[in-house]
N, C-alpha and C positions, 0 to 999 in steps of 0.2 A: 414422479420418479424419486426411489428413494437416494440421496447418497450423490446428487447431482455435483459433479467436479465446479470448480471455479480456480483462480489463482489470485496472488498477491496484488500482482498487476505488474511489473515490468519482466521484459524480456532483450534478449541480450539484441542489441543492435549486428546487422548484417556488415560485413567487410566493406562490402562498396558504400555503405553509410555515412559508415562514424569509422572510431576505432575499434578493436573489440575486444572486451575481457579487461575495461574501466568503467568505472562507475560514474567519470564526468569526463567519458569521450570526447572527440574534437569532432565535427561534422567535415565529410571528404568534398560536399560540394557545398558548391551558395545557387543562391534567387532561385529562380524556377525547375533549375535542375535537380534541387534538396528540397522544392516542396514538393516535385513529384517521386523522388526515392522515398519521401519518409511514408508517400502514399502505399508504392510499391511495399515496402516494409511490415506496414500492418494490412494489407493485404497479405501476405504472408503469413504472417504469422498466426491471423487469424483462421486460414486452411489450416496452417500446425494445429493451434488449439480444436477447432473444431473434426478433424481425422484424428485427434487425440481421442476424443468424447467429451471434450471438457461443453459443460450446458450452457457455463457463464465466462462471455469471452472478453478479452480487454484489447486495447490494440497496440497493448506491450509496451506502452510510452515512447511509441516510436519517433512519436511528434515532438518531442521533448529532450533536452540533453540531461538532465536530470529532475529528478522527483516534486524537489522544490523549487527548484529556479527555472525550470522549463513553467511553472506558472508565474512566476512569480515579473519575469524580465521583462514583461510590459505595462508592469504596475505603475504608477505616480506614484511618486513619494520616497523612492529610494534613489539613494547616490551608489550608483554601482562603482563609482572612483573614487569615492570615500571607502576607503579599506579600515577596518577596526580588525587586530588579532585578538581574536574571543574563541575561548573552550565549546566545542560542540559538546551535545551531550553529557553535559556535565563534567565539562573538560577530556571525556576520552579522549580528542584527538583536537588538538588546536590549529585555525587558520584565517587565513585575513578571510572574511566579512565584506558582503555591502551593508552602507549602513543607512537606516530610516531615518530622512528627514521629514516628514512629515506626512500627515494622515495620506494612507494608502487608499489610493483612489483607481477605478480600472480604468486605461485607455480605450480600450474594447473589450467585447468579448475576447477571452483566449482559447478554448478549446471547442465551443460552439460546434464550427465547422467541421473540426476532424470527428470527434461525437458524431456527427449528423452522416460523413462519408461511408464511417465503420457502420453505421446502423442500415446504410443502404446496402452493407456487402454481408452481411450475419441473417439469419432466419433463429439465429442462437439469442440467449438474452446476453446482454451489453451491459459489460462495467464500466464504470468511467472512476478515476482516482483523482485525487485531490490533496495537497499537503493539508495538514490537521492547522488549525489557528496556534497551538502550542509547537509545535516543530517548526512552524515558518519562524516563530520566537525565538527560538534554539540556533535559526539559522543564519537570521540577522542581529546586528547592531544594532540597540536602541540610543537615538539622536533627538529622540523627538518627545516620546510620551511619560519616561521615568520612573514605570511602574508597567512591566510585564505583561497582566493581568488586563490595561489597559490597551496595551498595543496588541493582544491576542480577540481582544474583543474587534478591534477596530478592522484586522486581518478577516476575523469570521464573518463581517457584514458581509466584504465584498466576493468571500467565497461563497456567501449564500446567495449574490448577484449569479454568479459563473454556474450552481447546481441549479439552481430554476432553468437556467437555459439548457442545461444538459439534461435535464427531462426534457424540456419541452423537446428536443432534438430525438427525443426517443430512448435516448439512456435508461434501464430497467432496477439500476444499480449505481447508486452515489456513495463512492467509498472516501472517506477521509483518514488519510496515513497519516498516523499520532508514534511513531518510536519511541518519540519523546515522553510517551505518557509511564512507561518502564524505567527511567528516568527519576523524573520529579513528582513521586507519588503526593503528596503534601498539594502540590503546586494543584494536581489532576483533581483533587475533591474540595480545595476552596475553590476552584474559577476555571479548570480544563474542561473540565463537565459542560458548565455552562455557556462556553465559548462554542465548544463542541455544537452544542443543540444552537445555537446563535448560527451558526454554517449552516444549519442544515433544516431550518426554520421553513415550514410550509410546504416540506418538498413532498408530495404522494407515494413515488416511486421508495425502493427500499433505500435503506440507509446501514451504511455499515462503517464499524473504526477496524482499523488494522493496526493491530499492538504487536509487532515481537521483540526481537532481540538485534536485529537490523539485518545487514549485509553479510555476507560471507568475505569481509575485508579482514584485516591485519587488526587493526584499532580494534575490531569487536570481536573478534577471537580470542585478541589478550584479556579485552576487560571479563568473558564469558568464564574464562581462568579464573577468577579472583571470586567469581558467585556463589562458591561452598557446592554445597554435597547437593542442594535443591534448591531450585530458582523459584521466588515464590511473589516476586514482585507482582504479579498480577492478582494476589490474594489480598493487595491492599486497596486494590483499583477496582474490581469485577462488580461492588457491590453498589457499590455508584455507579457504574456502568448500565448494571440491570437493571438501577431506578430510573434509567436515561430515558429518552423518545428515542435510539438508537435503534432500529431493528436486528444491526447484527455484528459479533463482533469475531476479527479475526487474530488469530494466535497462532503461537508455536508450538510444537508439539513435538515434531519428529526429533531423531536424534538429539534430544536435547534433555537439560533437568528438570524439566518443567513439571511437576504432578498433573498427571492427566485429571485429577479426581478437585481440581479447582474450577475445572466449568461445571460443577455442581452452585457454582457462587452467581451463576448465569441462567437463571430457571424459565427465565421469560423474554430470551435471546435464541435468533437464529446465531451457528455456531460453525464457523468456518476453522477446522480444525486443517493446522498444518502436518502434512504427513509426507511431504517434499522435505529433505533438509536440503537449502542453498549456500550451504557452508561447505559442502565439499563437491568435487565433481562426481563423485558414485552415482552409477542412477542405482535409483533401486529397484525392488523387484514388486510386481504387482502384489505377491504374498507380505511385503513388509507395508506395502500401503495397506492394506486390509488391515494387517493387524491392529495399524494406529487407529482407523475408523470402528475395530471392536470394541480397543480398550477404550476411547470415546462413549460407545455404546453402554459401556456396562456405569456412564456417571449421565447419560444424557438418554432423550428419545432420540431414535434412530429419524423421525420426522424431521429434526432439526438439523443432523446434521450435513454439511456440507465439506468433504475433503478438499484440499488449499495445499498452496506450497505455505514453508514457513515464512518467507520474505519475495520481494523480490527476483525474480535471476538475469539483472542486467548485469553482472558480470561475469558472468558465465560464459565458458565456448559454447557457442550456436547446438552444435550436436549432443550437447552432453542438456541442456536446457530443452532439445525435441524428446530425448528419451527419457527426461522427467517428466515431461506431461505425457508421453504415452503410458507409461508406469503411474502416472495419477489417473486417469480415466479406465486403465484395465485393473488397479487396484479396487476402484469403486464397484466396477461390474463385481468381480469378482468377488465383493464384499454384498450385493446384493443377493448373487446365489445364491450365498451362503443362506440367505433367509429361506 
């Protein structure tokens, strides 16, 4: 199929959940009662994505209160009561921190299980997301290693622990979520790269990084303000990227500065083109998804690419989040006719 949808990978948590319309919600139950809502949840939203048409389905990080720390809180090594106030992303938005005491080590598997329950409810192919070895860096405090580049490496072993089991679980699709790589370009081509492929080392199934612009938050709206007339951050990244073992990478597109004519820098990359903007609640119209999967077309093969939201939509109202993905799967159709 050409033009097969997929998304970022989170989706907005249900009322009876969490809270809704934050990005590091509070969960409404405990024990057994929120391990079988978060079941409920991506059971849900997995029938959204799939009566959407979307091909490649996530189960919306239901399982998780956030992106990073939902993997990250059962790791060894970190003091979660040791608080450090440290700049995320390059300072855009400052907050206390857990901070690494020492080599991260996993207690268990973390996501194994729910991987394995969404694979038994989809006949669709299955994402599974993962924070990038450089973002979890961004997210913590270092306590322990004294050199970034060291603790991102030590990060990547044990997430390459957690993507082997999420193949073997059946997973079709191991995404590593890098924001940060938009960020610290420098940092991304001496040792992000290589941390990167350190994650993702031996895995058969595809592989893919998700690069945008982040959240539809306040913090990245403002900083999105200050990026001139074109955002071109990913023309210093894309070329290392396409020399990667990466199979695919995800961007932004919609609504945004971004030169469409830079995943020309991407020749030998499957290419998840965002055509969802999660920065506001408009949905759009199947004719404006098309358009972005054209103007894709006229710098890419139509083979490669794959329509996406730009980020994320866990903060998002629930309804305005369903009528983005059914506007991302009748865009794609509707971009197929056109052939």
């Amino acid at each position: 199929m050409l033009f097969p949808p997929t998304i970022a990978g989170s989706l907005p948590k249900p009322g009876w959940l969490a809270e809704t319309e934050k990005l590091w919600p509070k969960w409404r139950l405990e024990g057994d009662a929120l391990a079988e809502a978060k079941r409920d949840a991506a059971l849900l939203w997995i029938k959204e994505q799939e009566d959407a048409g979307i091909e490649t389905v996530t189960d919306g990080e239901q399982f998780r209160i956030h992106f990073v720390h939902g993997f990250l809180e059962t790791v060894e090594g970190i003091d979660w009561n040791l608080k450090t106030k440290m700049g995320i992303r390059n300072n855009r938005y400052v907050v206390d921190v857990p901070t690494v005491t020492g080599k991260p080590r996993r207690s268990r598997p973390v996501h194994c299980d729910e991987a394995a329950f969404c694979r038994s409810h989809t006949g669709k192919g299955l994402k599974f997301t993962l924070p990038g070895p450089m973002t979890i860096c961004d997210t913590l405090a270092d306590g322990h290693f004294g050199r970034r580049a060291d603790m991102a490496m030590a990060f990547a072993e044990i997430l390459n622990e957690e993507a082997l089991e999420l193949e073997a679980a059946g997973v079709d699709v191991v995404q590593f979520d890098e924001p940060a790589f938009n960020v610290f370009m420098d940092d991304v081509n001496e040792w992000g790269i290589a941390a990167l492929e350190r994650a993702a080392r031996g895995l058969k199934c595809r592989t893919a990084v998700h690069i945008c612009y982040g959240y539809g938050i306040e913090a990245n709206i403002r900083w999105k303000e200050t990026l001139g007339g074109e955002w071109r951050q990913y023309e210093q990244i894309f070329p290392a990227i396409n020399a990667s073992a990466i199979d695919e990478v995800s961007l932004e597109c919609a609504n945004s500065r971004v030169p469409v004519s830079l995943i020309r820098l991407l020749p030998d990359k499957g290419l998840l083109i965002g055509a969802i903007d999660v920065a506001s609640n408009e949905v759009e119209t199947a004719g404006q998804v098309a358009a972005t999967i054209a103007e894709a077309r006229r710098h890419a093969d139509a083979e490669r690419i794959q329509p996406c939201t730009n980020c994320g939509m866990a903060p998002l109202p629930r309804a305005v989040a369903v009528g983005k993905l059914r506007a991302l799967g009748a865009g794609a159709e509707l971009a197929r006719r056109s052939l």
